[in-house]
N, C-alpha and C positions, 0 to 999 in steps of 0.2 A: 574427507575422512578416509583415512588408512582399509582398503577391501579389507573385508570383514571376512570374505572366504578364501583369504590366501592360507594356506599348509600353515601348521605349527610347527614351531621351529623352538622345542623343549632348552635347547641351549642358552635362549634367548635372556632367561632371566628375569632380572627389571628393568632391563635395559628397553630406554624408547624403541616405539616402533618407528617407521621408517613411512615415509610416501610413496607414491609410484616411481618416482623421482630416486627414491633412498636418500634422501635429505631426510633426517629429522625434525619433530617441531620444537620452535625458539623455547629454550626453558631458562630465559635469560633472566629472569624475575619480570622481567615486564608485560603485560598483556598484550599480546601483538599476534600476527597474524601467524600459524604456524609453518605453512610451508616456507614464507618467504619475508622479509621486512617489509611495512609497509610502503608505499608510494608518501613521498613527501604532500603533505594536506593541501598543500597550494596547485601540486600538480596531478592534473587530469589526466588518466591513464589513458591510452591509446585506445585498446579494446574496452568497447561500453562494459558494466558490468553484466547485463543479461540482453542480450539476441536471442529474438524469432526472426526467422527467414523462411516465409511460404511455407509455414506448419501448418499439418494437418493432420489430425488422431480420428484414428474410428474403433467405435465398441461393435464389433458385428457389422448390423446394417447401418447402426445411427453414430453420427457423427459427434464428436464430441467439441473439437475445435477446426473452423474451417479458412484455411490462407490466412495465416494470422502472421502479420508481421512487426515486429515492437523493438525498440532501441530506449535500455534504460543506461545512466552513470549514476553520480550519486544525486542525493533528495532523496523524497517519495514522492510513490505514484500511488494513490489510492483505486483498487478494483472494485468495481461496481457491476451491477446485472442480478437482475432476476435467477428466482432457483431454477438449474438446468440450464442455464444461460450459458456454461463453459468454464464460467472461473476455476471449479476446484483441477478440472484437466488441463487448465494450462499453469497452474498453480505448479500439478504436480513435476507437469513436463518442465517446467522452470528450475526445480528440487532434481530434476536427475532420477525420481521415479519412475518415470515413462519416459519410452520414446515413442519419436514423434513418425506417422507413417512416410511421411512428406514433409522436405524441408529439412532446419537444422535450427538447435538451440544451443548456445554457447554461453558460456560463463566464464568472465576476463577472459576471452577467445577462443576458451576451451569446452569439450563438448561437453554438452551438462551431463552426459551419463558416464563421465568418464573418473576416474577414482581423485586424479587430480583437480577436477572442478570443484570436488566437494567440500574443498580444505575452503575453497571462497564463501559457499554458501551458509546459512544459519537457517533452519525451517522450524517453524509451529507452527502442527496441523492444529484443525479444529478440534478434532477430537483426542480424547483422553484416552493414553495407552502408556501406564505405567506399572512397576513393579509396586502393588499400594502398601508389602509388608516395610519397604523403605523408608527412610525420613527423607525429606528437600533434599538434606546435605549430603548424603549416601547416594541417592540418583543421579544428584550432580556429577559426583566425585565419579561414579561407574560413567558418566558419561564420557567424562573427560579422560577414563581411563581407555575407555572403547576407541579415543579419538587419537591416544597413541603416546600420552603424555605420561611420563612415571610418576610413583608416587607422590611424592612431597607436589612435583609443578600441579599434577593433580588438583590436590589438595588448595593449593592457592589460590588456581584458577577459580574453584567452587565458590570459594568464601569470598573471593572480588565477584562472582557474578551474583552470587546470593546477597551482596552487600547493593548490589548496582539496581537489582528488580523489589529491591525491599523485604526480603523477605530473610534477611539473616538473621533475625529476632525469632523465626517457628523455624528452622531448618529442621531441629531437632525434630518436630513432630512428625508421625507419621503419615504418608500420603493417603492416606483410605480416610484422613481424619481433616483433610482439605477441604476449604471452600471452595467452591467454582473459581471465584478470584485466585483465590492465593495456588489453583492448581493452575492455572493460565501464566502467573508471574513463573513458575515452577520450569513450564515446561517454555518460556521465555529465554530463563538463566540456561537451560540448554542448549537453545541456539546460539546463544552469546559464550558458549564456554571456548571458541577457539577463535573469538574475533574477526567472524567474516567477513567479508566483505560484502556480499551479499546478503539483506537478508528479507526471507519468505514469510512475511505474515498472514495465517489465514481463521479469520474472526478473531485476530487480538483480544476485542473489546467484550466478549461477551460474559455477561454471568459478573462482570467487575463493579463494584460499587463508586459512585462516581467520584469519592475523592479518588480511587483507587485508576479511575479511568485519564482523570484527569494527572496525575503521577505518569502516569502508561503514555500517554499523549506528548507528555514533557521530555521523554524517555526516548520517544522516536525520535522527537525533536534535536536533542542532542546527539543521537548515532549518527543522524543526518548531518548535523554540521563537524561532524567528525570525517568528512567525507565518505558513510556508507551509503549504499544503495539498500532503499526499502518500499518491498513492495509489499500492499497493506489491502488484504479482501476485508471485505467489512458490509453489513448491513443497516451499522451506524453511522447514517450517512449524515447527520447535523456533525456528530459528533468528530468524523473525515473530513468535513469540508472544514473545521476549526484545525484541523492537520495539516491539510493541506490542501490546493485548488488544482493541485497535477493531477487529472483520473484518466482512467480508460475504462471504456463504458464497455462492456459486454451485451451482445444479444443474439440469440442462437448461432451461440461456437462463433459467432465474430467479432472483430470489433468495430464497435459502432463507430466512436470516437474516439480519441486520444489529444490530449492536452489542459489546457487550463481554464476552469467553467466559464471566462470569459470570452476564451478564442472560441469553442465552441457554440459557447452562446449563438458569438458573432454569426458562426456558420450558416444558425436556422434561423435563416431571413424569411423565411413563408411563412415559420410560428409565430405566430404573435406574439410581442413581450405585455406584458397588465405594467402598470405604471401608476401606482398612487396620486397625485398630485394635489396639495390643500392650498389654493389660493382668492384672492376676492374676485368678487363678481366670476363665479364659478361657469354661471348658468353663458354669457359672452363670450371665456376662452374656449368653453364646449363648444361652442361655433366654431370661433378659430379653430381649434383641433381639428373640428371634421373638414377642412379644406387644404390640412396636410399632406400629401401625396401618400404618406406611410402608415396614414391611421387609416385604422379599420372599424373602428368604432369608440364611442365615449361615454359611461355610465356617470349620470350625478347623483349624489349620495347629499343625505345629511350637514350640514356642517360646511359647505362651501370644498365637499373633497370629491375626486375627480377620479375617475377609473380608466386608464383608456388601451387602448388594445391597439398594439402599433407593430409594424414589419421593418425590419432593418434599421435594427437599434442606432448604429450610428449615424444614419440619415434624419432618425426621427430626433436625434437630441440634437444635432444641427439645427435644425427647422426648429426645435420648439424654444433652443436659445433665442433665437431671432426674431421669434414672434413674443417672447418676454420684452423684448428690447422695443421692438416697435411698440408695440402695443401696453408700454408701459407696468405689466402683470407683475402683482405683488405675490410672490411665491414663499409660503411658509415649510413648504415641506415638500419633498419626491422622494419615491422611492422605490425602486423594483420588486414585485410582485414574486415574481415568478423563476429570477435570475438564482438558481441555486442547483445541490446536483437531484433532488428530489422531481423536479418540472423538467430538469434535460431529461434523466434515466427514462421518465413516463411518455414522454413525449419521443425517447429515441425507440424506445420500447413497440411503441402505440406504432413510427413509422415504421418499424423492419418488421412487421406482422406481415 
């Protein structure tokens, strides 16, 4: 976005504003990125979309975010972490609202606090800070004017991004007259009104009803395969992991992990994984189990089903193939317990205490 506290220049008219750069943005009729064309969809741009390099923010004496280093391109990555955990401070350092004390945050190479970064990024905060005597389509439209685009492109932009969050049907209505939902798709189409490449989501999901969630779900999904980069804080974590399996886990200002619930999984070979198992003669494989190198224990249950508590997932289904095999064991059912982002976050939670 175009500095907001550069001099006025009365001459100016209606003529577009300009970038850092003094390039204008595309008002070619097509939705595209404004400082610049996009990157062909096939090709992976050189610079990730958002770099951390050994950031670190303090409020006073307390720390906010500590040596946090992160490389995102396109997908999402869903953040995760307890409250006070860091998210929202590195959300913002991400936005180009803060800098960073220590370190360096860039966006497609450039430094996120810098006026040219912000043409890439797209943000929604948590919270609601609107003009509420406006309608949808008026806040838009001031958005997109705020972002340097003249009238008419303006105007376009509005009504493709009021068309794209759904909500081109109430645009008319006024904002103070919003539900939590439809004020979230709102402040959505405003991060999409100049096609960034980046973009910041923080608590998307909340207050949305769940057809309305699951619309929103399908929504990232497709910016994603359009080659954008989205990063997505959220507390609805069923809901994230139906998103996607790429997180970074937060816990006090660090990160715990980064990658996909599986590879970390893999990580925590001390934690025990729970493991379902319903098969015959239940009370016999319970033996066998406990003579697995990787099992820690084995509960029988009801119904011929088996609970067992095992370290280093991929050693223990190794072993427990081969003891199906040998031991001829008729398996009706397995399943992971515990493999989700709910049991890593508590469990990353529980170790960085």
């Amino acid at each position: 976005m175009p500095d907001l506290f550069e001099p006025a220049d009365p001459r100016r008219g209606n003529r577009p504003l300009t970038d850092a750069t003094g390039t204008p943005p595309e008002t070619n009729g097509q939705f595209s990125v404004a400082v610049a064309p996009p990157p062909a969809p096939t090709a992976e741009p050189a610079a990730p979309a958002l770099l951390f390099e050994q950031v670190s923010k303090w409020y006073g004496p307390v720390i906010g975010v500590n040596q946090v280093t992160l490389e995102l391109r396109s997908g999402i990555t869903g953040l995760v972490g307890a409250n006070g955990a860091g998210k929202t401070t590195l959300l913002r350092l991400a936005a180009g609202h803060l800098r960073p004390d220590l370190g360096r945050v860039s966006v497609a190479g450039v430094t996120a606090w810098r006026a040219e970064a912000k043409w890439q990024i797209g943000y929604c905060p948590e919270t609601d800070t609107f003009y509420e005597e406006m309608s949808g389509r008026c806040f838009i439209e001031a958005m997109a004017r705020l972002s340097g685009y003249p009238r008419g492109e303006a105007r376009r932009r509005a009504a493709e991004t009021l068309e794209v969050v759904g909500m081109a049907g109430r645009a008319e209505q006024r904002l103070r007259g919003y539900s939590k939902g439809m004020r979230q798709r709102i402040k959505l189409a405003q991060a999409l009104i100049h096609d960034p490449r980046l973009l910041i989501l923080d608590e998307p999901l909340n207050g949305i009803d769940p057809v309305g969630r699951q619309e929103s779900l399908e929504l990232f999904a497709d910016l994603a395969g359009l080659g954008k980069c989205l990063l997505v804080s959220s507390h609805e974590l069923e809901e994230l992991e139906k998103l996607t399996d790429h997180v970074a886990i937060m816990a006090h200002g660090r990160l715990a992990a980064v990658g996909t619930l599986t590879q970390i999984r893999d990580l925590l070979n001390d934690h025990p994984l729970s493991i379902r198992i319903r098969c015959d003669d239940s009370r016999r494989v319970a033996r066998a189990l406990l003579d697995l190198p990787d099992v820690v224990g084995v509960d029988v249950h009801p119904e011929d089903n088996l609970v067992v508590r095992a370290c280093n997932p991929q050693g223990f289904f190794h072993d427990f193939g081969t003891l199906v095999l040998e031991e001829n064991v008729d398996v009706s059912h397995l399943e992971t317990l515990d493999d989700s982002t709910h049991a890593i976050l508590g469990y990353l939670l529980g170790k960085s205490q």
